[in-house]
N, C-alpha and C positions, 0 to 999 in steps of 0.2 A: 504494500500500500504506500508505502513511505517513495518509493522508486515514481509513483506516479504526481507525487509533490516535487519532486527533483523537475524532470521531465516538464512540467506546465512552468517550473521559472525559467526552463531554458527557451518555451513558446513564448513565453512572455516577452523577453529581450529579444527576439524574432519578428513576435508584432510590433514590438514599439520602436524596434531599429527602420523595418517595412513605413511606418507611417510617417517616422525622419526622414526617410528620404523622398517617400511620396512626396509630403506638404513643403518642403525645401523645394522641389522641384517643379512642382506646381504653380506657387507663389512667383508674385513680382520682387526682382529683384532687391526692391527695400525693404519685402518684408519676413527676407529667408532668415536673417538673425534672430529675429522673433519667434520663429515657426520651429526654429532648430533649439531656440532656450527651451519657450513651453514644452516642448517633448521632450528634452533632456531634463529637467523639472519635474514633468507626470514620471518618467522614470526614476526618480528621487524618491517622487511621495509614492511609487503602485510598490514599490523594492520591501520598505517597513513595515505596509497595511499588506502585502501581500503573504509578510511573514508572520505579522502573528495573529490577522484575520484565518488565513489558511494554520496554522497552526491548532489556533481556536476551534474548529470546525475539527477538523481533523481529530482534535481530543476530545468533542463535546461526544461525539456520536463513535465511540471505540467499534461498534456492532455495523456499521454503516450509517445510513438515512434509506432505512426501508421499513414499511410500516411494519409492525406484526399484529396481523390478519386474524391468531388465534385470539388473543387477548383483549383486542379491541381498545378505544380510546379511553373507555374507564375501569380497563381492566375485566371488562365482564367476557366470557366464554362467546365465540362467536359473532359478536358485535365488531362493525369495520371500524375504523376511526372517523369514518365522518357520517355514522350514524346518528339515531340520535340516543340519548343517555336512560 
């Protein structure tokens, strides 16, 4: 599980390298400095919030994010979770 947290920060620097060079190249030429900070910038602040949002996540839920079907949302036998109580 942990190999698939590795894996999405390497996608991450991928899309965010992709969208520096897009919008750099895009832009008129007074406004490529600008267009190369902000994205160098989002990669600043997604680098911290992606560690320990994705961290957070990752620990909150040890069993995954899938319901269980048996138990139901108030714990009764058979009851889905988004029945009612």
């Amino acid at each position: 599980m942990e190999i698939f947290y590795w894996w999405c920060i390497a996608l991450m620097f991928a899309i965010h390298a992709g969208f520096l060079a897009y919008e750099m190249g895009a832009s008129r030429a007074k406004n490529v400095l600008a267009s190369g900070i902000k994205n160098i910038l989002a990669v600043a602040f997604i680098i911290p919030v992606f560690y320990f949002v994705g961290w957070w996540i990752y620990l909150a839920f040890p069993a995954g994010i899938t319901p269980n079907l048996e138990t139901g949302a108030a714990g009764l036998p058979g009851q889905p979770p988004w029945g009612p109580i």
